[in-house]
Structures are given as C-alpha cells and as structure tokens.
TORKE-872092 format. One line per field, with one value per residue: residue number from 1; residue in one letter; x, y, z of N, C-alpha, C, O, CB in turn. Coordinates in steps of 0.2 Angstrom, whole numbers, plus 2048, in hexadecimal, padded with zeros to 3 digits. Glycine has a CB too. Example, Ala and Ser with C-alpha at 12.3 -4.5 7.8 and 13.67 -1.06 7.14 Angstrom:
REM residues 2
n: 1|2
res: A|S
n_xx: 842|840
n_yy: 7E4|7F5
n_zz: 827|823
ca_xx: 83E|844
ca_yy: 7EA|7FB
ca_zz: 827|824
c_xx: 842|840
c_yy: 7F0|800
c_zz: 827|827
o_xx: 847|843
o_yy: 7EF|806
o_zz: 82A|828
cb_xx: 839|846
cb_yy: 7EA|7FD
cb_zz: 82D|81D
//
This chain:
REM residues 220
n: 1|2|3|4|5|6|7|8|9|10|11|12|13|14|15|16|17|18|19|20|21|22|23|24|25|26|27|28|29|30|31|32|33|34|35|36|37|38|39|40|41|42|43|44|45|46|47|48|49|50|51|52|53|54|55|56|57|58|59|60|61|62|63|64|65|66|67|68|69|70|71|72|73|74|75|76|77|78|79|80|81|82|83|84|85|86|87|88|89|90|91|92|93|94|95|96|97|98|99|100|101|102|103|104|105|106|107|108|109|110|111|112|113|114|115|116|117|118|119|120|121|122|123|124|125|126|127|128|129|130|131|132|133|134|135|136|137|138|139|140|141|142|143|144|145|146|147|148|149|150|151|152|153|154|155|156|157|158|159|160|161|162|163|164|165|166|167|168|169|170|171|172|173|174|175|176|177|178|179|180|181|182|183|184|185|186|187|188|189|190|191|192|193|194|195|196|197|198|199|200|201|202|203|204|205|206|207|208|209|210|211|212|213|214|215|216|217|218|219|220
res: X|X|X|X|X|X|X|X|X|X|X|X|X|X|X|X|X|X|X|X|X|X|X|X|X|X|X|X|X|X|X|X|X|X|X|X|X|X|X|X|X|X|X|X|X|X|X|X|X|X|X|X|X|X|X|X|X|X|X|X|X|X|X|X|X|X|X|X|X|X|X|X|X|X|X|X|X|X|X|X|X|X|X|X|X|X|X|X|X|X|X|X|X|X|X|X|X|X|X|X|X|X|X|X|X|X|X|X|X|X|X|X|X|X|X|X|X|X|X|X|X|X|X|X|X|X|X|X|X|X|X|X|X|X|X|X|X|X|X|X|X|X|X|X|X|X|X|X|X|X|X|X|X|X|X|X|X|X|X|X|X|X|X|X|X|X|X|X|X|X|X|X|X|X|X|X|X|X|X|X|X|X|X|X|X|X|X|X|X|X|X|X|X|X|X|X|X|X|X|X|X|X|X|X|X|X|X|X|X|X|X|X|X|X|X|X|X|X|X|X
n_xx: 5E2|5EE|5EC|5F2|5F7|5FD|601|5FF|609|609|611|60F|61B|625|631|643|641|63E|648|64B|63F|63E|64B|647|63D|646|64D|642|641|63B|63A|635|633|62F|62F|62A|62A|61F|611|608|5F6|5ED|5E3|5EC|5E8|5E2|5E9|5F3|5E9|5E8|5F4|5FF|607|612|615|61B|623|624|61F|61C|61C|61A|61C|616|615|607|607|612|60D|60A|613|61E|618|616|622|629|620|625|631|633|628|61B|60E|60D|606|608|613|610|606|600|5FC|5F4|5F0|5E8|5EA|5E0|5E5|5F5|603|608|618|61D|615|619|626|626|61F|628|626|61D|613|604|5FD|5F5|5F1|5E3|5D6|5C9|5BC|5A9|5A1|5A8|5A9|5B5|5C4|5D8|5E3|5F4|602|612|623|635|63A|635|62E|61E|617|617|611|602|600|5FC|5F1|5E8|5E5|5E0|5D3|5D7|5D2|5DA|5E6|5EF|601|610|61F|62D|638|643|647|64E|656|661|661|652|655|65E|656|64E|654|657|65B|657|652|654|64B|639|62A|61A|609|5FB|5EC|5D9|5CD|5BD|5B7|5B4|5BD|5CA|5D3|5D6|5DC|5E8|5EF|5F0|5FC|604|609|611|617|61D|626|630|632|63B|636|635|628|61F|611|600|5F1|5E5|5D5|5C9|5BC|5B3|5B0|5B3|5AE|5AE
n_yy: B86|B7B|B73|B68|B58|B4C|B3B|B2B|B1C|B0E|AFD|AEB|AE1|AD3|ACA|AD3|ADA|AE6|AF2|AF6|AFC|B08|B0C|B13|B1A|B24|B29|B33|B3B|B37|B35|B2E|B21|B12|B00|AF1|AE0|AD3|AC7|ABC|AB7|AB2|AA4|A9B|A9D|AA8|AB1|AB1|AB5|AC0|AC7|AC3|AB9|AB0|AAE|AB6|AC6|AD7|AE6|AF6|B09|B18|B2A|B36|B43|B45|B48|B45|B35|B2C|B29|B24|B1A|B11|B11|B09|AFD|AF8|AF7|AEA|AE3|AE0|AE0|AD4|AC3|ABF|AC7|AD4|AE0|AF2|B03|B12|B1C|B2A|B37|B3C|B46|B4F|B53|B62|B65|B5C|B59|B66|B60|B54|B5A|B64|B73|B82|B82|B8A|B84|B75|B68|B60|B59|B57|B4C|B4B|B41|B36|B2B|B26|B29|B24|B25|B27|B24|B26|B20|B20|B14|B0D|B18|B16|B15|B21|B28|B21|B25|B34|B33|B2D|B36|B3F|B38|B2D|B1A|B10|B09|B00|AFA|AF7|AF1|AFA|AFF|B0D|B0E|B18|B1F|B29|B33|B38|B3C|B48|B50|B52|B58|B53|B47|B36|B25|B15|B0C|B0A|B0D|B09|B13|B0F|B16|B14|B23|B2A|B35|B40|B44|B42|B4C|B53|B48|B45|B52|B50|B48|B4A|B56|B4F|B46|B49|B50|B59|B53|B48|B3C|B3E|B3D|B39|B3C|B38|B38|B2D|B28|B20|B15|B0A|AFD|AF0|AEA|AF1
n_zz: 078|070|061|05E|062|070|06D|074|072|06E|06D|06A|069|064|06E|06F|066|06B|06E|05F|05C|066|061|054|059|060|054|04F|058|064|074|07F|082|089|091|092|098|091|08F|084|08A|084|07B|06E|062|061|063|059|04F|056|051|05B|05B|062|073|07C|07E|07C|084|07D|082|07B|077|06F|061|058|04C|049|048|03E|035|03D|045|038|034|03E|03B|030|031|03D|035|039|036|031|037|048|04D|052|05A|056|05C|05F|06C|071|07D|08A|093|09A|0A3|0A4|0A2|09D|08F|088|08A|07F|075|070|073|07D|08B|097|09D|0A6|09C|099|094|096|092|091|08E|094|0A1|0A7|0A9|0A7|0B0|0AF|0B3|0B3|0BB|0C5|0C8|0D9|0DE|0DD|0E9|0EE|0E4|0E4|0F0|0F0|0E6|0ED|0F4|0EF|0EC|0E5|0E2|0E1|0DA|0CB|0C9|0BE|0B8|0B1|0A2|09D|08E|088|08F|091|086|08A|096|092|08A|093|09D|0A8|0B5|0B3|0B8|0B1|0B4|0B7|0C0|0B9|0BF|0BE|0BE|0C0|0BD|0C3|0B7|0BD|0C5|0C1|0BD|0C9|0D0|0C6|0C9|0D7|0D4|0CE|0D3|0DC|0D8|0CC|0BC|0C3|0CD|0DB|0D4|0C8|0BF|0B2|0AB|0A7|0A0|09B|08E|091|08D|08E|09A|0A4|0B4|0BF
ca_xx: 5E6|5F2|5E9|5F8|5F6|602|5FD|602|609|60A|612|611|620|629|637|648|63E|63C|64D|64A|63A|642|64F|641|637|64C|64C|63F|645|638|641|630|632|62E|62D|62A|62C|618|610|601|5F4|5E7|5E5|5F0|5E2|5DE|5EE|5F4|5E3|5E7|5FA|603|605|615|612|623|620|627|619|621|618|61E|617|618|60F|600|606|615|608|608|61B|622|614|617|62B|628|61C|629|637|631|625|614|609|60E|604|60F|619|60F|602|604|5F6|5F6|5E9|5E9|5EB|5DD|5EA|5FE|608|60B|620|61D|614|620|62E|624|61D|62D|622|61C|60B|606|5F8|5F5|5EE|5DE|5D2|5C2|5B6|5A5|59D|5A9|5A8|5BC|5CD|5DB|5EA|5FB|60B|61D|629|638|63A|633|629|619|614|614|60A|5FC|5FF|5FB|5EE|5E3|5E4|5D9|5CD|5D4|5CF|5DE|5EA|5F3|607|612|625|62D|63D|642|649|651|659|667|65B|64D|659|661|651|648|658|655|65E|64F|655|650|646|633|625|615|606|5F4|5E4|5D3|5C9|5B9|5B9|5B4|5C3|5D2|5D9|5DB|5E2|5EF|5F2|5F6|601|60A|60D|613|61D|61E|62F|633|635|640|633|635|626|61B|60B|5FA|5EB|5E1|5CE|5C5|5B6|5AF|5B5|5AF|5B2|5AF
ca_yy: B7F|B78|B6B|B64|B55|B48|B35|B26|B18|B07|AF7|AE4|ADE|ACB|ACC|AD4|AE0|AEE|AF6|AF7|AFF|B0B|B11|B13|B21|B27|B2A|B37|B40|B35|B32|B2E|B18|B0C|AF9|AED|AD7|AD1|AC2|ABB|AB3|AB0|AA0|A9B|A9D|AAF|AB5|AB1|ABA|ACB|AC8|AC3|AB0|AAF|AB2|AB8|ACA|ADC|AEA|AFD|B0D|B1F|B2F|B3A|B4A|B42|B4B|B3D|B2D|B29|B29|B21|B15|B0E|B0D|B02|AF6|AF7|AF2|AE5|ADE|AE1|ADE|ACB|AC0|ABC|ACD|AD8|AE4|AF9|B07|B1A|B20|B33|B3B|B43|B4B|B4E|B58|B68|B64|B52|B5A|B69|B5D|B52|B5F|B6A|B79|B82|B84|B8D|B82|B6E|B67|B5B|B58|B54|B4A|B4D|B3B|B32|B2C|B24|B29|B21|B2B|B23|B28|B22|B25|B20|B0F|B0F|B1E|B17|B16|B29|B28|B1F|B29|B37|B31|B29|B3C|B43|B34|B26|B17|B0C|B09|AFA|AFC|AF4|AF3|AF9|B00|B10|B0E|B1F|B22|B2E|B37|B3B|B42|B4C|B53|B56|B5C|B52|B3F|B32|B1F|B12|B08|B0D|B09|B0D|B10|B11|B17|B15|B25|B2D|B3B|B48|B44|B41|B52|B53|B43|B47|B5A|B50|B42|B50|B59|B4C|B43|B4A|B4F|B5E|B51|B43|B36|B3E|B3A|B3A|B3D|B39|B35|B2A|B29|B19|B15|B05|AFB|AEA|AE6|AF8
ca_zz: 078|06B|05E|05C|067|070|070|077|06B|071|069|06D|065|067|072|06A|060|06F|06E|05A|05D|069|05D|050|05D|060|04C|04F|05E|069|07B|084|082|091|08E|098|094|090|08F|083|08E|081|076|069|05C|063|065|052|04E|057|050|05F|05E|068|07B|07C|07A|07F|080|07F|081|07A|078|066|060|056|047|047|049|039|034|044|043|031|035|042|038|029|034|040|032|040|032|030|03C|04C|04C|056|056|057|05F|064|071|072|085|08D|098|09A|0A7|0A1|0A1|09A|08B|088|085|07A|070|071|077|083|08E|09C|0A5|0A5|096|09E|08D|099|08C|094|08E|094|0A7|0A9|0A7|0A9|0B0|0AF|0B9|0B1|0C1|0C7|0CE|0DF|0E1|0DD|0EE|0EF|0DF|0E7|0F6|0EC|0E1|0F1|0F8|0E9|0EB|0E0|0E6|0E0|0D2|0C7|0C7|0BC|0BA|0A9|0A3|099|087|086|096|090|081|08C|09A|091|086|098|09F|0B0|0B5|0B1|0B8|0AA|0B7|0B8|0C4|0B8|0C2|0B9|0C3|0BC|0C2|0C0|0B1|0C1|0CA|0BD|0BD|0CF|0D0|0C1|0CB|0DA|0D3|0CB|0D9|0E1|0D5|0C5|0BA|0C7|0D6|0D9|0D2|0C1|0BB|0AB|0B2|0A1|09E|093|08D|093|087|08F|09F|0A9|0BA|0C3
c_xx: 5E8|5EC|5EC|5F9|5FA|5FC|602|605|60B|60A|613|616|623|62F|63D|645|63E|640|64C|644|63A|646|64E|63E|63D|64C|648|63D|63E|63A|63B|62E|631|62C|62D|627|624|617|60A|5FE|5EC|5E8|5E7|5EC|5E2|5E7|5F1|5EE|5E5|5F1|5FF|605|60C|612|619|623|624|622|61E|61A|61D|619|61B|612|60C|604|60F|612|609|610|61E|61D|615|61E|62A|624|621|62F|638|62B|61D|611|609|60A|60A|614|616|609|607|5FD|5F8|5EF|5EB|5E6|5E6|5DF|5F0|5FE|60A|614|61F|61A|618|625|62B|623|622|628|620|614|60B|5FF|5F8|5F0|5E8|5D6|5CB|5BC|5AE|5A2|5A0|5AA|5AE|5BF|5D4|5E2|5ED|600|611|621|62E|637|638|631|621|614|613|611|602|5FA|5F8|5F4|5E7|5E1|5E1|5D4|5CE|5D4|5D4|5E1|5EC|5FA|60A|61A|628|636|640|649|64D|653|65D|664|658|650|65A|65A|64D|64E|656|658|658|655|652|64C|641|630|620|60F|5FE|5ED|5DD|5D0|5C2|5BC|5B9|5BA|5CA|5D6|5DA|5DE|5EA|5F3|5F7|5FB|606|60D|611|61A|61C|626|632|636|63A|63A|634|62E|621|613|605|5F7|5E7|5D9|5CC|5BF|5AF|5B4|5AF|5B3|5B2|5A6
c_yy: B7D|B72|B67|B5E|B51|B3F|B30|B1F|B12|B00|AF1|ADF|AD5|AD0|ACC|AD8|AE8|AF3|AF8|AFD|B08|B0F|B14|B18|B26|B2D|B31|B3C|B3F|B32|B30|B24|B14|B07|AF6|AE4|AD5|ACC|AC1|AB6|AB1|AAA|AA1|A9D|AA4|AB5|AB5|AB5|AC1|ACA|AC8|ABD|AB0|AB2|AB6|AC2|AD2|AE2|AF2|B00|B14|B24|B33|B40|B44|B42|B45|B35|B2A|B26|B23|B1A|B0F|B0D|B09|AFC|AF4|AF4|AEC|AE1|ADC|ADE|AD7|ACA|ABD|AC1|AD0|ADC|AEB|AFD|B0C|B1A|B27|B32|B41|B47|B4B|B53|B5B|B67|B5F|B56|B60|B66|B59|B54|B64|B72|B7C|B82|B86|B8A|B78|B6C|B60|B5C|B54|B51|B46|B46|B36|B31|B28|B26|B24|B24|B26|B28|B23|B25|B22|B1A|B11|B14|B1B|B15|B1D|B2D|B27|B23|B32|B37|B30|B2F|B40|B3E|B2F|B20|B10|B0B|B01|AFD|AF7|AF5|AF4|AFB|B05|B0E|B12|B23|B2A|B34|B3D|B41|B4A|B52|B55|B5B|B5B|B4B|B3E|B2A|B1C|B0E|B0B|B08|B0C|B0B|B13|B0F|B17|B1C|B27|B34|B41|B48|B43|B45|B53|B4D|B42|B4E|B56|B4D|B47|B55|B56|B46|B43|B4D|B53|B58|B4D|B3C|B36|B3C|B3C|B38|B3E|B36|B32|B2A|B23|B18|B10|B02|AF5|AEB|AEC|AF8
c_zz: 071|067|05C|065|069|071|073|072|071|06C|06C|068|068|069|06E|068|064|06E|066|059|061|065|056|050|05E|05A|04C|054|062|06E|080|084|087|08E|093|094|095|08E|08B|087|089|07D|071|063|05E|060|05F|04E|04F|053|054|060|061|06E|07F|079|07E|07D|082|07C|080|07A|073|066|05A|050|043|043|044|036|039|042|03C|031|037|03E|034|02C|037|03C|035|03C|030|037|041|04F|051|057|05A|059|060|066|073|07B|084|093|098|09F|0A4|09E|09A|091|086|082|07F|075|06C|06F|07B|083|093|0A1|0A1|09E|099|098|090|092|092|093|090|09C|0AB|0A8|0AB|0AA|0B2|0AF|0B6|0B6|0C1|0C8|0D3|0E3|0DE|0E4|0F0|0E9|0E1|0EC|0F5|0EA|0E7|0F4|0F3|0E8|0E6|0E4|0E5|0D9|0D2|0C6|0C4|0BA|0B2|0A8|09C|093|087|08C|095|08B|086|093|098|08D|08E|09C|0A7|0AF|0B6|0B2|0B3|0B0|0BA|0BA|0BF|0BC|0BF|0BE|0BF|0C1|0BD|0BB|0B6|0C4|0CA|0BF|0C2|0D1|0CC|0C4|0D1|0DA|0D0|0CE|0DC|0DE|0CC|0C3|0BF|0CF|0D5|0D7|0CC|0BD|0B6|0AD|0A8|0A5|096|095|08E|092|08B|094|0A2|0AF|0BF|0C6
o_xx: 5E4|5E9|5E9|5FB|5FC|5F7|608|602|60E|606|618|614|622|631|63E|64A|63E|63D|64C|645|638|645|652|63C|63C|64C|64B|639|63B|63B|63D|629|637|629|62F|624|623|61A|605|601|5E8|5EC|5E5|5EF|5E2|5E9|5F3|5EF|5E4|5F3|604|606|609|60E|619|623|627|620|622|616|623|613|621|60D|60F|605|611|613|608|611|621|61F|615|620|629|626|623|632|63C|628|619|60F|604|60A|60E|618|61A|605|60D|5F8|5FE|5EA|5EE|5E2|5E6|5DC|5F2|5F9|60F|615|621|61E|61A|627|62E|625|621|627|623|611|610|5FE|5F9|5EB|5EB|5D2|5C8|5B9|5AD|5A1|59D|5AA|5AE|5BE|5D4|5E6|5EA|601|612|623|62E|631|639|633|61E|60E|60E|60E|5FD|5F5|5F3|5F0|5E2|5DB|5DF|5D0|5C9|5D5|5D2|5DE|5EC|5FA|607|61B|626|63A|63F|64E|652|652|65B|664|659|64F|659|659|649|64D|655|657|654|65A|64E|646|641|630|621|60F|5FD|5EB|5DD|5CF|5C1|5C1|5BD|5BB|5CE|5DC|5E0|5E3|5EF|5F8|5FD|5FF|60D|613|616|620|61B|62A|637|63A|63D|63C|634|62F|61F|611|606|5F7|5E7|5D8|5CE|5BB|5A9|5BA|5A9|5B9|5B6|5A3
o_yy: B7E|B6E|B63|B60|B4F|B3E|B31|B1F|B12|AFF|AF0|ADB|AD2|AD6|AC7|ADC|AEE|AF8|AFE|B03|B0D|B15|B17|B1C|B2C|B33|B35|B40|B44|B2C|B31|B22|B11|B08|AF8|AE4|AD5|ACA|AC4|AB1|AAE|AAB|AA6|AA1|AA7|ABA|ABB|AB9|AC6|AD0|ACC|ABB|AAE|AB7|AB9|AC3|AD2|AE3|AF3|AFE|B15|B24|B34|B41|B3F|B3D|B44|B32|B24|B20|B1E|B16|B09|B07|B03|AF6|AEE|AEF|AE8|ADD|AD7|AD9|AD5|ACE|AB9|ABF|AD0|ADA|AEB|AFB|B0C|B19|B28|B2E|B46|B4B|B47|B58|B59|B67|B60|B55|B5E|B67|B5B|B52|B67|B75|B79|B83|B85|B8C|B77|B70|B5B|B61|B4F|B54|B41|B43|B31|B37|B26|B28|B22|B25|B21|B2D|B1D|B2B|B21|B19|B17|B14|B20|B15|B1F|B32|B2B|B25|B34|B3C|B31|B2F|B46|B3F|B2D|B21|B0B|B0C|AFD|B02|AF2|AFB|AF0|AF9|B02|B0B|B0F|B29|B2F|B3A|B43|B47|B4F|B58|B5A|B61|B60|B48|B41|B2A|B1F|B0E|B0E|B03|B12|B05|B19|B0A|B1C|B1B|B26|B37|B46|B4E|B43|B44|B55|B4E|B40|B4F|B56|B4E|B46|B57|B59|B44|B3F|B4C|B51|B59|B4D|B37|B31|B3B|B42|B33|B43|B34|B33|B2B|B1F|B1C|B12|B02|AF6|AEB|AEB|AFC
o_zz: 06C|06B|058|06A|063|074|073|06D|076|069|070|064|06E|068|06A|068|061|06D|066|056|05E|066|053|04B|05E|05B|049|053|064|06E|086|087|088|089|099|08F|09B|089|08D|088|08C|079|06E|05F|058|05D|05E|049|04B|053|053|066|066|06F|084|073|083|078|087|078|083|07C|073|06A|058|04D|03D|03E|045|035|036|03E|03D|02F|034|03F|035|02A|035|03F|034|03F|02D|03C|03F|053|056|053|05C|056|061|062|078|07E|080|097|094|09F|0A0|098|095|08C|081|07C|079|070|067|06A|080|07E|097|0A6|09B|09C|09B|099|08E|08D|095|099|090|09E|0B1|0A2|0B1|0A6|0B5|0AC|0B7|0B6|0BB|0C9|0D3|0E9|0DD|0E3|0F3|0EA|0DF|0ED|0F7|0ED|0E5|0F7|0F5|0E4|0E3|0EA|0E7|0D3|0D7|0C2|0C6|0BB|0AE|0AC|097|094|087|08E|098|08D|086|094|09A|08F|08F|09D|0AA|0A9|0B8|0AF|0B0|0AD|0BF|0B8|0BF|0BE|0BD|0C0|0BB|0C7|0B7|0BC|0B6|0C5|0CE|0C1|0C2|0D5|0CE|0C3|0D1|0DE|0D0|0CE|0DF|0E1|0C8|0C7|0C0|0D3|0D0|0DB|0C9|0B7|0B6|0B0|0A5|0AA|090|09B|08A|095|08B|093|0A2|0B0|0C3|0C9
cb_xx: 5E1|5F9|5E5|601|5F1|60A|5F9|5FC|610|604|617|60B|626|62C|638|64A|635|63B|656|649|635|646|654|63E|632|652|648|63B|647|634|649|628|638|628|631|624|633|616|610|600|5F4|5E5|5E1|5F4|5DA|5DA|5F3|5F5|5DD|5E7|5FB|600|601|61B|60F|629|617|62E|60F|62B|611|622|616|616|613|5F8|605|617|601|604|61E|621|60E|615|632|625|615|62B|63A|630|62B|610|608|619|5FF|614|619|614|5F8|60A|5F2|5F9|5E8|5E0|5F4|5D7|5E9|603|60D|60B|625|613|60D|623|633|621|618|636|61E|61F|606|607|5ED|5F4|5F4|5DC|5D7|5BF|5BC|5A1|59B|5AD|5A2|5BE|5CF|5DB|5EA|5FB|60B|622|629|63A|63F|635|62C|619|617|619|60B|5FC|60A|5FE|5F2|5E5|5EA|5DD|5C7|5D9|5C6|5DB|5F1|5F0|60B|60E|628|626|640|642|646|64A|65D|670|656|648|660|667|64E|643|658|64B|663|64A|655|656|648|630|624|613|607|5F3|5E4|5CE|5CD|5B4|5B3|5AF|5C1|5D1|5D9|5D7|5DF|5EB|5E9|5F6|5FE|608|609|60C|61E|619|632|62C|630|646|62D|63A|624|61E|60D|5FA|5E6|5E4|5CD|5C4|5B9|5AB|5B8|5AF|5BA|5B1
cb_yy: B7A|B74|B6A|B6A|B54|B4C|B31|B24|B1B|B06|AF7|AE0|AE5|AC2|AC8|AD0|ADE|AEE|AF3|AF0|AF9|B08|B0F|B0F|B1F|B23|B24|B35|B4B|B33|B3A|B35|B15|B0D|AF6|AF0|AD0|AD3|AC0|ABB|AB7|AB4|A9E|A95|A99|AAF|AB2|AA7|AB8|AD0|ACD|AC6|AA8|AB0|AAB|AB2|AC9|ADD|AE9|AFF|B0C|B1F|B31|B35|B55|B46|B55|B3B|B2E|B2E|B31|B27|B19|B13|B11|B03|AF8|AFF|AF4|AE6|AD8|AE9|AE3|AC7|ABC|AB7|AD1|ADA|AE4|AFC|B06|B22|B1C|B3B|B3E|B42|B49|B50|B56|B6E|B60|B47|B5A|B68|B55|B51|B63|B69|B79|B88|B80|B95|B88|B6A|B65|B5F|B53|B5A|B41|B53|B39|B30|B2A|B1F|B31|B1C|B31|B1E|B27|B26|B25|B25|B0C|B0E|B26|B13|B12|B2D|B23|B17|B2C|B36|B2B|B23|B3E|B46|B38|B23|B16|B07|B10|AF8|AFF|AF3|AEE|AFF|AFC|B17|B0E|B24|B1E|B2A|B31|B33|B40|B49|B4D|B50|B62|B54|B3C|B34|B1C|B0B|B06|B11|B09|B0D|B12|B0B|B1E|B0E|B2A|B2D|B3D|B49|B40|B42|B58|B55|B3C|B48|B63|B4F|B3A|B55|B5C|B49|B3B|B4F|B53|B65|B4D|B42|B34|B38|B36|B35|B48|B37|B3A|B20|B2B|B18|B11|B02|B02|AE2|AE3|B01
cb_zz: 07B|06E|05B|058|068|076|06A|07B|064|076|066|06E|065|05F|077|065|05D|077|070|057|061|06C|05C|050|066|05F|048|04E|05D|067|081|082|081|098|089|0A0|099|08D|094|07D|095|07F|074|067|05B|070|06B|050|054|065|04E|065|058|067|081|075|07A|07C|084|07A|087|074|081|05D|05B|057|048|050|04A|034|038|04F|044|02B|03A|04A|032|025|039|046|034|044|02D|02F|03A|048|046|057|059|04F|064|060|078|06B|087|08E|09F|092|0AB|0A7|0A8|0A1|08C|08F|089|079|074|06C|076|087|08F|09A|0A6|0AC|08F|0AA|085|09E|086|092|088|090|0A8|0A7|0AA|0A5|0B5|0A8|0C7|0A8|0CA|0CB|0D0|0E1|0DC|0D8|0F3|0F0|0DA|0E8|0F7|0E8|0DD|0F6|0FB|0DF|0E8|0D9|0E6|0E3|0D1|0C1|0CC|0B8|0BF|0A5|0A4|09D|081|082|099|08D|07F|08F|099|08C|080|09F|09C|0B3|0BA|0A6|0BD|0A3|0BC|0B4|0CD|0B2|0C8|0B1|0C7|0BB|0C7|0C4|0A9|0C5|0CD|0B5|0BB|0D3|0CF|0B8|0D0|0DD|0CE|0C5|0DD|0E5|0D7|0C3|0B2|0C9|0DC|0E0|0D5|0BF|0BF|0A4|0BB|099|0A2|08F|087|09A|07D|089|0A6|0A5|0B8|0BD
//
C-alpha cells in the first residue's frame, strides 16, 4: 500500500468566501469541492471563541494527497484571513477508506484493490457517499443490505463541476445528496463494497464512496 495518503479538508467559511476557497483547491489541480450553506447554532460567546461568530456560514469539504495539506491549507488562511476571529475555521481528517477509482483520480495513480485502513482500536467508522442528486435512496438501499442500521443525508453542491468531469472523464451534475452512515469498524468495508457497487463512479449515481475514523461518539 502507498503511504502517500489522501485526506479530507474541510472549511467553515462566512458566506461569499466558498467559490474563493474553491478556486484556491482549482490552483492545485484539486476538482473533489462540495459545499453546502451552514448555520452556527451555538452561543455568540462560543461561536466568536471557535472563530465562527457570524452564523451566516458556508462549510465545503474536498479531498488532497496529504503531501498537499500544508500548502493548500496556508493559501486559504492567507486569502480569507481564517486566523482573524469571525472568519472561519479550517481541518483535515485522513480517510480510513476510498473507492479504488475515487483515490486513483486523487492521487493520479493507480491501484489494484480498495484501500479500507481498518484501525483495530477503534470501534466506528464513518462511511460517507457523495452522489448525484436523488440517488440517495439507493444508497441507503444498499447500505441497509450489508447491515447498516441507518444513515444522515444532507443536500450540497459541487464547486468544480466541469474540472472534476473532465479529470474523471465521466458527466458529474453540481447537485449532490451526501449520505453519512455510522457503522461498526466490523462491518464498514462491506457497507462501503456495497454502496460502491451500487453507486459508485462506474454507475449512474456517480458516486465518491470514503470513509473516516470516529474516535469518540454520544448518543449510540
């Protein structure tokens, strides 16, 4: 396995800033952008604390080789100013999984089996599907047929429509349903095999089919 690894990057920016941010991850031949319009819901005191104090907010998630993170990450501070209180915050969370294609294009590489970075202590994952508008019912479809027991979908919209196209070399609409499943760690990779069979880049849902690492959780 490669140890050159891809992550997640995620920004809560004030609203206006998202297309900036967008052509920032362009800059660095990163076409993998979804955003969607966000709200802070925590007290004015809290929310000026974590760096978010409007509630007016746009959060966008992308996806880089690691060995970017630092680069990409410091532009955006430097442009939109992040590090002033009120601006925004910025994070990357490494993927303990990707669909073979989806990592490929990222990476521009090849591989010849799915990449699923099981981490033995931990007893969550969080698999997350980027589709198509209106294919997350045959996500869940999917998903409930390897044993998950229910997901959270959210409605978003791609940055990098014509980019990402062309770099996968498949039509991709800008309108995405994401759908994020908590499962157990034993049962991830077959819920990520079936959601990729079922709607991953080869079908018509298009989709970007990860996973992330889940450290600590309430409410399960």
């Amino acid at each position: 396995m490669s140890k050159q690894k891809v992550k997640c990057l995620v920004a809560i920016v004030n609203r206006g800033k998202g297309s900036l941010v967008a052509d920032i991850c362009r800059s660095y031949q990163i076409y993998f952008t979804c955003g969607t319009l966000a709200l802070g819901t925590a007290g004015s005191e809290l929310l000026y604390y974590l760096g978010i104090g409007e509630t007016d907010k746009e959060m966008l998630f992308s996806f880089l080789p690691a060995c970017l993170e630092r680069d990409v990450m410091h532009e955006i501070a430097g442009r939109i100013n992040i590090k002033k209180p009120g601006h925004g915050i910025m994070f990357t969370v490494p993927l303990s999984g990707i669909s073979t294609l989806f990592r490929q294009k990222v990476m521009c590489e090849s591989a010849d089996k799915e990449e699923y970075m099981e981490q033995a202590e931990r007893k969550y994952e969080l698999v997350v599907a980027v589709v198509d508008h209106g294919f997350q019912d045959q996500v869940m479809d999917a998903a409930r047929a390897a044993d998950a027991t229910g997901g959270t979908v959210f409605h978003a919209r791609s940055l990098h429509d014509e980019d990402a196209s062309s770099f996968l070399g498949i039509r991709l609409q800008g309108e995405k349903d994401v759908v994020m499943i908590l499962s157990e760690i034993g049962a991830y990779t077959g819920i990520m095999q079936a959601v990729n069979a079922a709607c991953g880049l080869k079908t018509e849902a298009k989709g970007l089919i990860f996973s992330l690492p889940v450290d600590h959780f309430i409410g399960i």
